[in-house]
C-alpha positions, 0 to 999 in steps of 0.5 A: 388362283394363288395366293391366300385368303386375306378375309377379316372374317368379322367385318362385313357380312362374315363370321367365321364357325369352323376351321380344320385341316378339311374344311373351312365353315362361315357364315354370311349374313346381310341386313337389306342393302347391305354389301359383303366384303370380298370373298376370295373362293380359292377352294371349292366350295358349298353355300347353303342357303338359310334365309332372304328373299333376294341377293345379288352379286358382283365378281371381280374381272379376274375371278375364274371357277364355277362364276367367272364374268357371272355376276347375277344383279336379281337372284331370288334366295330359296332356303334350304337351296344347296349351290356347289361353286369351283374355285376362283371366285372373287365376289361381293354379295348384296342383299336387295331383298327385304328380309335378312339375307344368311348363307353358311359357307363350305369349303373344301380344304383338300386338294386332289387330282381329278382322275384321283380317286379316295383310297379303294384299298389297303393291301397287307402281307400276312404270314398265316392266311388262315389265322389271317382270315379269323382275324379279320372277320371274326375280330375285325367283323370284315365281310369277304368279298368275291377274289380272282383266283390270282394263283396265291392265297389272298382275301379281299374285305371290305371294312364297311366304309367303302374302303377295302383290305386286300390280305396276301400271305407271305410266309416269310414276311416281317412286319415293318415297325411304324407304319399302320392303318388306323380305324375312326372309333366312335368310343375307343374305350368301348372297343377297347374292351371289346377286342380284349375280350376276344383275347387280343392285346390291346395298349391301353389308350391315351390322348395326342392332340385332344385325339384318343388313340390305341394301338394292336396288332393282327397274327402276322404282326401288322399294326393298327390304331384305333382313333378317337377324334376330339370334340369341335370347340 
């Protein structure tokens, strides 16, 4: 489905709690008998269900996804139920129960193919594999992994978030200036000082965007951030 999504959050049943580039958070709330606005679900989307006893719902001819020609007139509510939905859906929602009937409202703003896949790795060219590897697990505090042998110094690391760094050493490789790889910090200050101490040259940080950032390089000259996002609000 195209086009955006018209809601006046405010009006009827809905209150908007969150809006960034992932994701969008509302709140859906109906005293008994009430009817919601129309919620146009162009994105995937998570309800989690708070409180009620009974709810219904109604999706226009032309809605697609996970509901398409499903309107559900009698639904029992079980908070603490969590209900995952496609996009495409184009529905009213209509508490028939006795109780207040509250939902909070997940979508997912990121697109991706479906064979796509998040990141699995980041491979980078260092000019010393042995300064490298210090570097790396030593500083960095990376765990090497099991590597074919592909005939070529190399190492794979895994960073601890899922995400591999695959090293190759190149003795004639330059550094680009520019491109990097950031890593989320939960106190940039503190790491900061922590990667000092073990004598590398760090920039000292500063804030773009409510976002704390600073910069440092590996022994082959490969950049790196380190990245503090900004408090919600």
């Amino acid at each position: 489905m195209t086009g955006s999504d018209d809601r006046d959050f405010g009006d009827v049943g809905t209150k908007l709690l969150l809006d960034n580039d992932q994701i969008r958070v509302w709140e859906l709330r109906l005293e008994p008998g009430a009817t919601s606005d129309l919620h146009h679900h162009e994105r995937d989307y998570v309800m989690v269900q708070i409180e009620g006893d009974r709810v219904a719902a109604r999706f226009e001819p032309d809605s697609e996804g996970s509901f398409a020609g499903c309107d559900y007139l009698d639904g029992d509510v079980a908070p603490g139920t969590v209900i995952y939905a496609e996009a495409g859906g184009r529905e009213r929602a209509i508490n028939i129960g006795e109780a207040t009937f509250r939902e909070i409202v997940v979508e997912v703003k990121s697109k991706r193919t479906p064979n796509m896949l998040p990141v699995q790795h980041v491979s980078l060219s260092v000019t010393d594999f042995d300064a490298a590897i210090g570097f790396y697990t030593d500083v960095l505090g990376f765990e090497l992994l099991p590597r074919p042998d592909f005939g070529f110094p190399g190492a794979w690391l895994a960073t601890g978030n899922g995400i591999q760094i695959h090293l190759i050493e190149d003795p004639n490789f330059v550094a680009p200036s520019g491109p990097h790889v950031a890593f989320e910090a939960a106190d940039i200050t503190a790491e900061v000082e922590r990667l000092r101490g073990l004598g590398v040259e760090v920039g000292d940080p500063f804030e773009l965007n409510g976002t704390q950032q600073a910069f440092f390089y590996d022994p082959s000259g490969n950049q790196f951030e380190l990245n503090q996002p900004g408090q919600p609000g």
